[in-house]
ROVOGU-862151 format. One line per 2 residues: number of its first residue (from 1); for each residue x, y, z of N, C-alpha, C. Coordinates in steps of 0.001 Angstrom, whole numbers, always signed. Example, Ala and Ser with C-alpha at 12.3 -4.5 7.8 and 13.67 -1.06 7.14 Angstrom:
residues 2
1	+13190:-5690:+7800:+12300:-4500:+7800:+13200:-3300:+7800 | +12850:-2250:+7080:+13670:-1060:+7140:+12900:+30:+7870
This chain:
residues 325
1	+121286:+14057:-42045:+120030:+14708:-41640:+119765:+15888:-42589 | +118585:+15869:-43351:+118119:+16901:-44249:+117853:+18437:-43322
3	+117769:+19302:-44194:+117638:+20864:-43584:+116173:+20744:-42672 | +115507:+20493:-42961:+114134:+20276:-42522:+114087:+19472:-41339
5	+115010:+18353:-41021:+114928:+17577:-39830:+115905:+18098:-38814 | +116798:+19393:-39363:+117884:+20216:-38385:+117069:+21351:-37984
7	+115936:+21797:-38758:+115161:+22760:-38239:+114320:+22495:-36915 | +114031:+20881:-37303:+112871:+20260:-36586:+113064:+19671:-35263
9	+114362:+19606:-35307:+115762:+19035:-33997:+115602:+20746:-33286 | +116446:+21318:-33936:+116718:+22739:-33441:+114960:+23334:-32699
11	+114044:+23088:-33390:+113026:+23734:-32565:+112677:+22535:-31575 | +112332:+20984:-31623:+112491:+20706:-30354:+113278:+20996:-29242
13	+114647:+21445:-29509:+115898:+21603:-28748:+114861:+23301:-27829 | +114770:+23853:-28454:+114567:+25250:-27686:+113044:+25655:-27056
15	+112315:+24207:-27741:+111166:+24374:-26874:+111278:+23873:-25096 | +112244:+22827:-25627:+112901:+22002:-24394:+113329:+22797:-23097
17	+114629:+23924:-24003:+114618:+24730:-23534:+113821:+26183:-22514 | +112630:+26279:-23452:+112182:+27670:-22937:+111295:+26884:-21565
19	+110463:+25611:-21802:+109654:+24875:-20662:+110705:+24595:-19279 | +112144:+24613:-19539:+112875:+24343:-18853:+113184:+22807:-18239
21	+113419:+22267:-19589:+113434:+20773:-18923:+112987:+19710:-20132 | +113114:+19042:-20653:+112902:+17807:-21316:+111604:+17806:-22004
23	+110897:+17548:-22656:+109143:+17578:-23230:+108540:+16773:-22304 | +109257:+15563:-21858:+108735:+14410:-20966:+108205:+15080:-20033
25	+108949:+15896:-19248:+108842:+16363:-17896:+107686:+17304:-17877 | +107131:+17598:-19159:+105670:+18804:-19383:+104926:+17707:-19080
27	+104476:+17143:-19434:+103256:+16072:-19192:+102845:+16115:-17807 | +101218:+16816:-18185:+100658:+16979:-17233:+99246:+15707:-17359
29	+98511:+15282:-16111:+99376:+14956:-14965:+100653:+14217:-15416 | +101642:+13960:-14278:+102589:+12843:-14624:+102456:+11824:-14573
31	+102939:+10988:-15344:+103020:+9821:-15584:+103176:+8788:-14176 | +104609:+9310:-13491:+104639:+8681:-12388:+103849:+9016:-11272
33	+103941:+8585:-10056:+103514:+8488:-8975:+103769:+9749:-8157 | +102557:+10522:-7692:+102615:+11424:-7393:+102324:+11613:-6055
35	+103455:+12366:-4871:+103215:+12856:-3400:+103554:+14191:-3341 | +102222:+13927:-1994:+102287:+15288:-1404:+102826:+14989:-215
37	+104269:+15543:+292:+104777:+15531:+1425:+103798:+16369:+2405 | +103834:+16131:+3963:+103554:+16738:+4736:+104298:+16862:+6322
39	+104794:+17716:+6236:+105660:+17987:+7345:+105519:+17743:+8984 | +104146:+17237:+9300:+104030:+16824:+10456:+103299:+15521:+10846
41	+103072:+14943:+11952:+102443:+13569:+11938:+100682:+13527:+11304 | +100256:+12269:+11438:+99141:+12534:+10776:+98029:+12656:+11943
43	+96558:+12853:+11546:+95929:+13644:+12868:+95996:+15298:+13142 | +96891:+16001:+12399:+97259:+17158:+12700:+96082:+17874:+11569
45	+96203:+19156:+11651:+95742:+20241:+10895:+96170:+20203:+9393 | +97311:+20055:+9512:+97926:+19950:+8162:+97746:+18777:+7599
47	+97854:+17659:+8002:+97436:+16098:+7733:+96300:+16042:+6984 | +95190:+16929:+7969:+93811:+16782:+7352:+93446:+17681:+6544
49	+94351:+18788:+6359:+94410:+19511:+4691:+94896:+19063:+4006 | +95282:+18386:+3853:+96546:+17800:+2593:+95610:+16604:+2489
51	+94911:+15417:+3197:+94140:+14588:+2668:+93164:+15059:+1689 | +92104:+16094:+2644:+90801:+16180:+2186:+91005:+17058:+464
53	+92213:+18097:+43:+92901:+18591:-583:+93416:+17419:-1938 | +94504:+17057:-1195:+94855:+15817:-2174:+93527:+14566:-2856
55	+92467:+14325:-2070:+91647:+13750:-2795:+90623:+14315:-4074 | +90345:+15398:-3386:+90061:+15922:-4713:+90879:+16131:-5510
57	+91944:+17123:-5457:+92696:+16855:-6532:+93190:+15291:-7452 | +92834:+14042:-6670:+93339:+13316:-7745:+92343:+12767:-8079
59	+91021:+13095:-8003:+89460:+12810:-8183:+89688:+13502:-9959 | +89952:+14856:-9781:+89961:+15567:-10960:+90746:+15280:-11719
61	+92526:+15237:-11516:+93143:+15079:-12647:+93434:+13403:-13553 | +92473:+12524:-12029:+92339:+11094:-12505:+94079:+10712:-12364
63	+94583:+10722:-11467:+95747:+9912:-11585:+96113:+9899:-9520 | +96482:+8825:-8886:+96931:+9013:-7612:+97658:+9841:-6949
65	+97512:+10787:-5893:+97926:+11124:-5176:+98582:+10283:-3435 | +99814:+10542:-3157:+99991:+9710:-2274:+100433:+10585:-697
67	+99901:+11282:+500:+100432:+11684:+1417:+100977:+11124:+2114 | +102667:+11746:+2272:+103504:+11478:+2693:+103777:+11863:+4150
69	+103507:+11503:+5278:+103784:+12140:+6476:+105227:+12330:+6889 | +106426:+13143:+7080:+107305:+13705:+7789:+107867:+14283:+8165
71	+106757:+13984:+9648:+107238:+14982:+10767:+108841:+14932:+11379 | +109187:+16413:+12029:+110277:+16097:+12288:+110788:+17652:+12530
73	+111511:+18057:+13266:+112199:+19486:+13734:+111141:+20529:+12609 | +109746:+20738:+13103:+109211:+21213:+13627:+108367:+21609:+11960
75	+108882:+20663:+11008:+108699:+20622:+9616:+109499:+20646:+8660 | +110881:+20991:+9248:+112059:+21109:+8707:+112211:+20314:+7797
77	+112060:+19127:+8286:+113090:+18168:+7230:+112641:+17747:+6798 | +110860:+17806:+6737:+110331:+17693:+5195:+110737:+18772:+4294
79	+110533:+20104:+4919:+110885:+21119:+3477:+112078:+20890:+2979 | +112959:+20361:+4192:+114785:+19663:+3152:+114515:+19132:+2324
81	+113631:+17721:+2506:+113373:+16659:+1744:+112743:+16716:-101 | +111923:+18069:+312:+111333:+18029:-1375:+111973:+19442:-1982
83	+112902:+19927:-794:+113785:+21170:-1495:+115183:+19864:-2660 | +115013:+18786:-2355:+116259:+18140:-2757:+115966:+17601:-3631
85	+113847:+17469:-4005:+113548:+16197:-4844:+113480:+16316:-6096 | +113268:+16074:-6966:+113212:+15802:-8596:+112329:+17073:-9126
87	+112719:+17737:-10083:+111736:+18958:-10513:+110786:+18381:-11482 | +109962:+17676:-11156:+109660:+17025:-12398:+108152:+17062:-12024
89	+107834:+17792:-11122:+105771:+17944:-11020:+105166:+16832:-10010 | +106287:+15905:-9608:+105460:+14902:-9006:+105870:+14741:-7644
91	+106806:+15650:-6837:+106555:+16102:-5719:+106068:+17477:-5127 | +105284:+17342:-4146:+104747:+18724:-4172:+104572:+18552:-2505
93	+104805:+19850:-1752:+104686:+20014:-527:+103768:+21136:+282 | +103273:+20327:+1429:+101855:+21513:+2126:+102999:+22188:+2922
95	+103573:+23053:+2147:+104487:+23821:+3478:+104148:+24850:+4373 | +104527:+25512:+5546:+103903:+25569:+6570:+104415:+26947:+6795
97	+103936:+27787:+7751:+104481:+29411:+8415:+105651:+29214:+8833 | +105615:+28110:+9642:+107309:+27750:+10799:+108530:+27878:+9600
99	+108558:+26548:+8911:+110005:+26138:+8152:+109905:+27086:+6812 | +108422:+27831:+5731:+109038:+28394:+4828:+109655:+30038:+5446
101	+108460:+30812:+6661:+108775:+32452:+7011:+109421:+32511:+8567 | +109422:+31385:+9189:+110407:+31913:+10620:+111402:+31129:+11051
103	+111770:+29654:+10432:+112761:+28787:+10643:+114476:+29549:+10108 | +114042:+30096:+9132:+115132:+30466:+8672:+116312:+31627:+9369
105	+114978:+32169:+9947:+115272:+33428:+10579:+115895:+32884:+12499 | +115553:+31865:+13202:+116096:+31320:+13825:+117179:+30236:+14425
107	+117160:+29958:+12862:+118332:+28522:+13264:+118944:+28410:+11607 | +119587:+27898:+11456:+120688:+27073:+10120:+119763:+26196:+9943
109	+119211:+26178:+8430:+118408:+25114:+8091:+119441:+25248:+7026 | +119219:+23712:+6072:+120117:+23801:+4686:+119006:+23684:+3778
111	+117952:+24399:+3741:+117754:+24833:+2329:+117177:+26735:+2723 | +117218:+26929:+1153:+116245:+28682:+989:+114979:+28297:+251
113	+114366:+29124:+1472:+112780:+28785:+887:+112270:+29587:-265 | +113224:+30989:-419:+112919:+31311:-1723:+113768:+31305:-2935
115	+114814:+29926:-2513:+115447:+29449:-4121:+115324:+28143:-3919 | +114964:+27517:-2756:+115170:+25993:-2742:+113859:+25199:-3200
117	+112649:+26300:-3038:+110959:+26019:-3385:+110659:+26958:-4233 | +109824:+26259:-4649:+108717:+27344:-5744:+107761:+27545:-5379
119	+106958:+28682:-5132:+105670:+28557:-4296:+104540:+28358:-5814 | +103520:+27676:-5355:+102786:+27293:-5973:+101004:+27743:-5797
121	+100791:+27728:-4666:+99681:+28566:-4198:+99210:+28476:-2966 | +98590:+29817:-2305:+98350:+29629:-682:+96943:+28146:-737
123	+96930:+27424:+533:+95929:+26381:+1095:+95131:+26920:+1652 | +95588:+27000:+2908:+94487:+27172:+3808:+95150:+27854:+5138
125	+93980:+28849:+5861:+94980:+29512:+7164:+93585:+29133:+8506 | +94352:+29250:+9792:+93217:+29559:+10873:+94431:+30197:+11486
127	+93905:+31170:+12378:+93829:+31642:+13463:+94351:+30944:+14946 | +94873:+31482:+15749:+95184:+30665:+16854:+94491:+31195:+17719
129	+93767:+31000:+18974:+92692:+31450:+20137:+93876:+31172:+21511 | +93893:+32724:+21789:+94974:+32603:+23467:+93647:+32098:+24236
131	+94195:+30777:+25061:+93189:+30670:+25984:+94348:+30240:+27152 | +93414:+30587:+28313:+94007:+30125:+29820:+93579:+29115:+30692
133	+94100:+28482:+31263:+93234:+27526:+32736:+92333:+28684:+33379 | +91408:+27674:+33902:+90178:+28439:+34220:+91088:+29400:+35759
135	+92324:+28514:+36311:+92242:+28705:+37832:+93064:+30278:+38155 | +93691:+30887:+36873:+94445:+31901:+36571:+93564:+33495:+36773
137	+91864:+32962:+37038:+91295:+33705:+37318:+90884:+35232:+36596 | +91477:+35143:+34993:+90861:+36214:+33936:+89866:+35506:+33113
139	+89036:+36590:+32696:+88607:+36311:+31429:+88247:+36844:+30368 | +89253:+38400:+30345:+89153:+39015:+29489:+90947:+39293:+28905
141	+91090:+39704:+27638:+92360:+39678:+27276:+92993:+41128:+28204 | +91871:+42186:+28497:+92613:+43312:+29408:+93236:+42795:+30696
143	+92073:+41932:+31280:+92597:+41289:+32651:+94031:+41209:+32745 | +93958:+39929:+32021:+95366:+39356:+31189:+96651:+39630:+30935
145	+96904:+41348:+30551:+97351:+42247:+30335:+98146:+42303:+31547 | +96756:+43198:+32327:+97272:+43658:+33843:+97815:+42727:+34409
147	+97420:+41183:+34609:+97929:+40500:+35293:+99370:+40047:+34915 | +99910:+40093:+33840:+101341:+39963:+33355:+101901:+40389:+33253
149	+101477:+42394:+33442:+102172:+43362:+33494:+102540:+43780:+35458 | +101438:+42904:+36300:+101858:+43336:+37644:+102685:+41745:+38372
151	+102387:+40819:+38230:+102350:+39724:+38385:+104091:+39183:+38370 | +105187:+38849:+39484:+106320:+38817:+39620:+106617:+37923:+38867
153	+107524:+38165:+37791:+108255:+37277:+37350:+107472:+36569:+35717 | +106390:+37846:+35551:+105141:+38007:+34362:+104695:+36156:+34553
155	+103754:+36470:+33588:+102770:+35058:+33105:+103446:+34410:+31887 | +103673:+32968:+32048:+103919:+32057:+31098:+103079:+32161:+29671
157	+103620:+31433:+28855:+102317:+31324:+27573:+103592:+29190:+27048 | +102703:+28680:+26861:+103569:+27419:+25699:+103135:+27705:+24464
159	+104504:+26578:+23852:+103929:+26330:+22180:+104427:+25426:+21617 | +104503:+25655:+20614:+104278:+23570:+20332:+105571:+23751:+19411
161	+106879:+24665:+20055:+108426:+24988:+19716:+108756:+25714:+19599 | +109939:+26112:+20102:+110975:+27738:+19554:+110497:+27513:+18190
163	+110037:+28830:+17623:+110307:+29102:+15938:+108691:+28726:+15394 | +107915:+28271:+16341:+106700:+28124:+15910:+105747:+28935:+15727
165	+104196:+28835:+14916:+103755:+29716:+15157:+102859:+30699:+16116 | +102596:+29421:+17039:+102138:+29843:+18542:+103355:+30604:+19151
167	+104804:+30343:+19022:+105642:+30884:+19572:+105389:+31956:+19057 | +105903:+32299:+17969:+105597:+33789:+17199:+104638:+34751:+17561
169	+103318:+34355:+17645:+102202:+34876:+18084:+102505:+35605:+19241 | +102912:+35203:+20572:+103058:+34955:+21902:+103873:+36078:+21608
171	+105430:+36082:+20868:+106499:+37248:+20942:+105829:+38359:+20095 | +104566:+38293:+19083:+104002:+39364:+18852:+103184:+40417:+20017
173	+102483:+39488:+20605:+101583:+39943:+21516:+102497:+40806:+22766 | +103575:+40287:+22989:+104528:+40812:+23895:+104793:+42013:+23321
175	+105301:+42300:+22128:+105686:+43233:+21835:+104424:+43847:+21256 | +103430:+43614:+21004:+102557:+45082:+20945:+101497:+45163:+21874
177	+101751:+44493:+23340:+100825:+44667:+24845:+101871:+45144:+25650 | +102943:+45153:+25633:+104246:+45630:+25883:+104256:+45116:+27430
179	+104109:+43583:+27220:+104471:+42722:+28111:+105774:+41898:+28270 | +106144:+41101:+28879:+107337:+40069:+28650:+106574:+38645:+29566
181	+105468:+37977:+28600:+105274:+36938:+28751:+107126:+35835:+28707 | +106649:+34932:+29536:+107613:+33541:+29464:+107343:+32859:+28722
183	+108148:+32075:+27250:+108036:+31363:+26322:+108332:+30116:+27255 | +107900:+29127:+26912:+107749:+27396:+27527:+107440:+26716:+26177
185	+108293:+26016:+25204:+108248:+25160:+24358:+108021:+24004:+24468 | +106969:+22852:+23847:+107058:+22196:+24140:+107036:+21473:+22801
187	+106842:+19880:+22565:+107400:+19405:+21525:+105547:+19081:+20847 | +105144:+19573:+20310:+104028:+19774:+19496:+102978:+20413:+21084
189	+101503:+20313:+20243:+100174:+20551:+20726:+99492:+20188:+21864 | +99871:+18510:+21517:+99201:+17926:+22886:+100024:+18388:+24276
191	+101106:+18032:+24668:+101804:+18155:+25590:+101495:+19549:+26324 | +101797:+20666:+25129:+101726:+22168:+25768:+100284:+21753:+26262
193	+99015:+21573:+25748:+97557:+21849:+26054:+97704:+20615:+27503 | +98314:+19541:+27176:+97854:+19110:+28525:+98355:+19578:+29928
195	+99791:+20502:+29947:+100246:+21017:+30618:+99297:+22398:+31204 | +98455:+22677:+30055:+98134:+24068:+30265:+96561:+23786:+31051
197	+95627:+22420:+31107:+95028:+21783:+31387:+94967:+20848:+32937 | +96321:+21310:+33039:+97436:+20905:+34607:+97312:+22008:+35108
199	+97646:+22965:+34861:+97512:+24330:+35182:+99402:+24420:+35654 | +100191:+23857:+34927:+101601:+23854:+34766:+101986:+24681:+33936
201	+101469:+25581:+33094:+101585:+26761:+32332:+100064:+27416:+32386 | +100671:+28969:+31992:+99232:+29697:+32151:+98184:+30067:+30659
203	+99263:+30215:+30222:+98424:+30214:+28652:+98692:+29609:+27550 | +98138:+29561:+26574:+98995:+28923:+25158:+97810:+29856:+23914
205	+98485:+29533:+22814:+98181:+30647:+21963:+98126:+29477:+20843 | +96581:+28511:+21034:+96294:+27254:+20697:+95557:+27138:+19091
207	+95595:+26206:+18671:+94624:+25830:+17475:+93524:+25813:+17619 | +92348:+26039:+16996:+91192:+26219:+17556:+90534:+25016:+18037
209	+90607:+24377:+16883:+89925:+22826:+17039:+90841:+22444:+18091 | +91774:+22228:+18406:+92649:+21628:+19412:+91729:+21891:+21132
211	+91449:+23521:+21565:+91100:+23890:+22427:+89185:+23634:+22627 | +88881:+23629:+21324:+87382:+23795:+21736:+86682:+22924:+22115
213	+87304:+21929:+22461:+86348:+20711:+23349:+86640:+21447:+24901 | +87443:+21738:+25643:+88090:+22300:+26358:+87607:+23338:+27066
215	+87381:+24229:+25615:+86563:+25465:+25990:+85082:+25616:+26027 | +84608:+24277:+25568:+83049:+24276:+25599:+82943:+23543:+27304
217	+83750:+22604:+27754:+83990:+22106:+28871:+83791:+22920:+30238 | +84722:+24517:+29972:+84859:+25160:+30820:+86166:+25143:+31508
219	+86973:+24395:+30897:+88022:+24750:+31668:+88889:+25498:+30969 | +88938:+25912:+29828:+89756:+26797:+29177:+88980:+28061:+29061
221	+89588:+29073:+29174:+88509:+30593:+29265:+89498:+31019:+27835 | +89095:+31201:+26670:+89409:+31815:+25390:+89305:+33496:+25817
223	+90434:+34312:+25261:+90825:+35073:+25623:+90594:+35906:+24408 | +90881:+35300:+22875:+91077:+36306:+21777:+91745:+35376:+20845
225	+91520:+35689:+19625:+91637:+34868:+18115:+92549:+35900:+17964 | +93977:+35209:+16653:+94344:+35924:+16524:+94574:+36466:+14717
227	+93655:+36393:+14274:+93023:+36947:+13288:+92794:+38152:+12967 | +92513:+38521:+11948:+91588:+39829:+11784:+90366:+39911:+12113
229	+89426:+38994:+11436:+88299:+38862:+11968:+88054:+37334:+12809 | +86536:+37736:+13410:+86191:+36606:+14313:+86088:+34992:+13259
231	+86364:+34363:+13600:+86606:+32731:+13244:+84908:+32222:+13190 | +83714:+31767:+12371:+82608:+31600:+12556:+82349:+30563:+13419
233	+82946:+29764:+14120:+82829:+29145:+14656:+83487:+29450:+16255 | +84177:+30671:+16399:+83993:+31150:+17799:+82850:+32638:+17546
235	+82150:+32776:+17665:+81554:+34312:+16997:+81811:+35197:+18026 | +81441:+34702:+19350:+81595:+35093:+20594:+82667:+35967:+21619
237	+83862:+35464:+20700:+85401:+35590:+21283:+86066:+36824:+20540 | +86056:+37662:+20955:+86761:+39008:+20502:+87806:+38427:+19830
239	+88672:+39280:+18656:+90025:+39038:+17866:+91231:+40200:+19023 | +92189:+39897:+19279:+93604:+40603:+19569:+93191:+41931:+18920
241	+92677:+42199:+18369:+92954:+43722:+17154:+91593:+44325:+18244 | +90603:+43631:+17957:+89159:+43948:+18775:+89425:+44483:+19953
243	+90262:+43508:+20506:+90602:+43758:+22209:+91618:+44829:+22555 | +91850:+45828:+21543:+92479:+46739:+22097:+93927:+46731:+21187
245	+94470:+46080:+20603:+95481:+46204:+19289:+95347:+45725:+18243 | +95009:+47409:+17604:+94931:+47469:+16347:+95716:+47061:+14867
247	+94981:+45679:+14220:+96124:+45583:+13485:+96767:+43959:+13386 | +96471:+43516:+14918:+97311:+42273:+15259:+96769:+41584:+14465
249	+97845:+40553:+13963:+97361:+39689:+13225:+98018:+38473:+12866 | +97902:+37127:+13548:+99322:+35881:+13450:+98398:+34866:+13110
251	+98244:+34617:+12271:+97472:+33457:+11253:+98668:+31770:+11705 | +97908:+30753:+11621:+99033:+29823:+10928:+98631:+29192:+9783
253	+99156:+29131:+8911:+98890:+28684:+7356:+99975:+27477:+6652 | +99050:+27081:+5713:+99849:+25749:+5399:+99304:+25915:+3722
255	+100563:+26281:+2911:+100394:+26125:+1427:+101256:+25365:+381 | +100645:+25373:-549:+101798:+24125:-1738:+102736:+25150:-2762
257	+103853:+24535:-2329:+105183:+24410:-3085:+105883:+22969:-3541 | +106699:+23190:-4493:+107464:+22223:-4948:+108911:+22388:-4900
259	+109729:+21805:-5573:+111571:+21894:-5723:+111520:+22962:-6221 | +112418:+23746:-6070:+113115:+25081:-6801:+113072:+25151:-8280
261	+113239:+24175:-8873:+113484:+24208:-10734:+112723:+23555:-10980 | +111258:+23318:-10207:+110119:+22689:-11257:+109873:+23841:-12352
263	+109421:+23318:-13750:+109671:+24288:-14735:+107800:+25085:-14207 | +108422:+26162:-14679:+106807:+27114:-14647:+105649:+26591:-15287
265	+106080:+25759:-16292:+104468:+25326:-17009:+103524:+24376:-16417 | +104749:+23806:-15517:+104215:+22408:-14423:+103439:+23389:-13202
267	+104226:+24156:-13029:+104071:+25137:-11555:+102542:+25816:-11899 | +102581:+26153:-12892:+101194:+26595:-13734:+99819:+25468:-13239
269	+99942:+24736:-14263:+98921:+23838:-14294:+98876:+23027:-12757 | +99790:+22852:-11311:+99231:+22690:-10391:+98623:+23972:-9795
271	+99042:+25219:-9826:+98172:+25983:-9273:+96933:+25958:-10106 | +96320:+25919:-11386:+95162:+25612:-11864:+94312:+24410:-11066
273	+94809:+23463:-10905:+94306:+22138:-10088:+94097:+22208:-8988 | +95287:+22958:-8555:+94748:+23543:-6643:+93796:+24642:-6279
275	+94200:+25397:-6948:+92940:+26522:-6835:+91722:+26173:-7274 | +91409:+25201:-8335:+90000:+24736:-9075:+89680:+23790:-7871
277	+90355:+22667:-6568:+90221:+21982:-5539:+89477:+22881:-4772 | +90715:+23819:-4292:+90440:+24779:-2694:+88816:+25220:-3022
279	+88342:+25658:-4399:+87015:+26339:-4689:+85913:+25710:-4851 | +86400:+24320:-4813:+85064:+23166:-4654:+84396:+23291:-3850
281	+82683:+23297:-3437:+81707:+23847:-2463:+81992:+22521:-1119 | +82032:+20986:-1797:+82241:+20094:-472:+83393:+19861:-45
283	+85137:+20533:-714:+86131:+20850:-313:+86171:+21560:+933 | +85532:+22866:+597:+85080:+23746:+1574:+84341:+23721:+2801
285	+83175:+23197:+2601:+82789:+22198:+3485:+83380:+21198:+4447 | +83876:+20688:+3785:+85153:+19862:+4239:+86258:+20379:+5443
287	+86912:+21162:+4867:+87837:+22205:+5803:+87200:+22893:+6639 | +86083:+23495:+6706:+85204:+24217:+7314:+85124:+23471:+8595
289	+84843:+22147:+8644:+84644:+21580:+9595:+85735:+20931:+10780 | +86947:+21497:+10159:+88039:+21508:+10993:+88843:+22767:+10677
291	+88168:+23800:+10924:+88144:+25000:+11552:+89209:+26237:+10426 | +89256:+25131:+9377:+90173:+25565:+8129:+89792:+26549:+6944
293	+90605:+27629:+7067:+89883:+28827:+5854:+90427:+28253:+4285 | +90041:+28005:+3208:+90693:+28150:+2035:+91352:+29263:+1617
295	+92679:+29125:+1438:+92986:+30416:+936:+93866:+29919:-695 | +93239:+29841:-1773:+93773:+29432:-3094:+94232:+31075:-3414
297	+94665:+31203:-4228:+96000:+32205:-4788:+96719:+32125:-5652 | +96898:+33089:-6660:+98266:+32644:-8012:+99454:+32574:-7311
299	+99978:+32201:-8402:+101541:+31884:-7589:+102506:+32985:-7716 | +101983:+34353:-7910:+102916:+35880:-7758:+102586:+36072:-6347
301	+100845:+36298:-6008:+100025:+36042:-5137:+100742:+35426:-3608 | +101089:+34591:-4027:+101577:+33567:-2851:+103233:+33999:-2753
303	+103864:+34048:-3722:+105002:+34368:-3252:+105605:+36000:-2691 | +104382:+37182:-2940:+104335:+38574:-2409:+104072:+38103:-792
305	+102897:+37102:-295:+102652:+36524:+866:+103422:+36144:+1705 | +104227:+35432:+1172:+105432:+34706:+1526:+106471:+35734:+2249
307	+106662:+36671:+1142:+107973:+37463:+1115:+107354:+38789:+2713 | +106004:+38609:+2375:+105309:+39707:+3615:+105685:+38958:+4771
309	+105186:+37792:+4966:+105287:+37220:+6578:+107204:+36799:+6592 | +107452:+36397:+5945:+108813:+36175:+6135:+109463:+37691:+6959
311	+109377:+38656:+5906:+109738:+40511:+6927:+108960:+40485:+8207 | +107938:+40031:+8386:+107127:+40967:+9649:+107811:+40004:+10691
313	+107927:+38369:+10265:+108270:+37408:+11588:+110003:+37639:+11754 | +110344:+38211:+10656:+112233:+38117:+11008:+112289:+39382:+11562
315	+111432:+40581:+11581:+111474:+41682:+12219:+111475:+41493:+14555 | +110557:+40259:+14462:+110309:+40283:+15772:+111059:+39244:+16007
317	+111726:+38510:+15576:+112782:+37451:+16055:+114142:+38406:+16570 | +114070:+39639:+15371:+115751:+40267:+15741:+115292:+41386:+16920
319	+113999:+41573:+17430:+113797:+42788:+18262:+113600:+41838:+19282 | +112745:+40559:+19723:+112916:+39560:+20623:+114029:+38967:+20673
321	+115111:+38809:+20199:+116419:+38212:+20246:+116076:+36632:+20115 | +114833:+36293:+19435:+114657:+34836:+19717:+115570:+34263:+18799
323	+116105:+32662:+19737:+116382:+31397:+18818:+115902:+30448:+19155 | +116773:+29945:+18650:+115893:+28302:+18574:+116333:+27420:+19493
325	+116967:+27809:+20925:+117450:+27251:+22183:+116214:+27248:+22951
């Protein structure tokens, strides 16, 4: 080999290097077959971000996208699943509030969400709306208050699992109404809402779209969003912060990450693709209509996000003593 073809070796060798990974593995889009895992069944919130999401995106970069549904301990073992998969750009995951900022903090999972993933950029967030059976007889979040603060043995709330983010919400609200609501887990959405629809629990700290057939019905009395601001599609319904605590604020959100050692240049050019998606006007549109905010973001952006809700939810797990029993 002449000097010129050891130079020419040696600088492929360290470009290889600095991309972190092979030249093959830069090729954007990839070559192979590309999924987006999603951590819960389909029909869900997240299901229908990650479709309406994933189609545009493979509208634009012209190559298939494939959603992967699996559900399972509460999202868990999808984030195992693509914490384990190939760094190579062509798995990518809608990961969720539960398994990347409060799973960890309640139970032994086997991966780290901030060495086992790469965050890639925030999706999309809503708000959860506390609502009650009509027969509980409030309909203001003060009522509410009083009644759980006099009421033997306080007022119930469900959620759709220990470690969730309705759970979370619920142990926020406790601790800054300085109540001791009863946690009641149940194994997703439907079950808690139909229980709460039984009038077998008193509240739940619900999805919006989930409750608002419900609440246009009359049998659910919406209590408070738990947002910063009002949700445009409840305008009506005071926020937790509105109603007297300042500040509150328990979003549930669902954003894309990949494996831990996808190289940065890959990690790059999907946040370019996702964020150029989330900002599409009939994307938006799109989500809008199932009650979904866009929230696109760089990927410093998303991982300062990350690192925020991860502190505020492991703060009230160790002052609630919650686990995952």
């Amino acid at each position: 080999m002449n000097k010129r073809h050891v130079l020419r070796a040696g600088g492929l060798a360290a470009c290889a290097l600095l991309f972190g990974g092979p030249a093959q593995a830069q090729e954007f889009p990839p070559t192979k077959p590309i999924t987006l895992v999603v951590g819960f069944a389909a029909g869900g919130a997240a299901d229908s971000a990650a479709r309406l999401i994933a189609k545009k995106l493979s509208d634009n970069i012209g190559q298939s996208i494939v959603v992967e549904n699996r559900g399972g301990a509460g999202g868990n073992i999808a984030h195992q699943q693509v914490a384990n998969a190939a760094p190579d750009g062509t798995v990518l995951l809608l990961g969720s509030v539960g398994p990347l900022t409060i799973a960890p903090h309640i139970m032994k999972v086997s991966y780290d969400p901030f060495k086992d993933l790469a965050p890639i950029s925030g999706g999309v967030y809503f708000p959860n709306v506390l609502v009650v059976h009509k027969g509980l007889g409030v309909k203001t979040l003060a009522e509410f208050v009083q009644l759980a603060k006099k009421k033997a043995g306080g007022v119930d709330f469900a959620s759709t699992g220990a470690g969730s983010a309705s759970h979370l919400a619920g142990e926020l609200f406790n601790q800054r109404a300085g109540v001791d609501m009863v946690h009641v887990p149940y194994k997703g959405g439907a079950p808690a809402l139909l229980d709460l629809l039984g009038e077998r629990v008193a509240s739940y700290f619900s999805a919006p779209p989930t409750a608002m057939p419900h609440i246009e019905s009359g049998r659910l009395i919406p209590l408070a969003t738990t947002g910063l601001t009002r949700p445009g599609y409840m305008p009506n319904v005071p926020t937790v912060a509105e109603a007297g605590y300042p500040g509150f604020e328990a979003l549930n959100w669902y954003a894309f990450v990949a494996p831990g050692k996808t190289p940065a240049p890959l990690l790059d050019r999907w946040n370019q693709e996702i964020v150029k998606a989330l900002n599409d006007p009939g994307v938006k549109a799109a989500l809008d209509k199932h009650g979904l905010t866009p929230h696109p973001t760089t990927r410093a952006e998303f991982a300062t996000f990350m690192k925020k809700e991860s502190e505020q939810w492991g703060a009230i797990v160790r002052e609630r003593k919650i686990t995952a029993n």
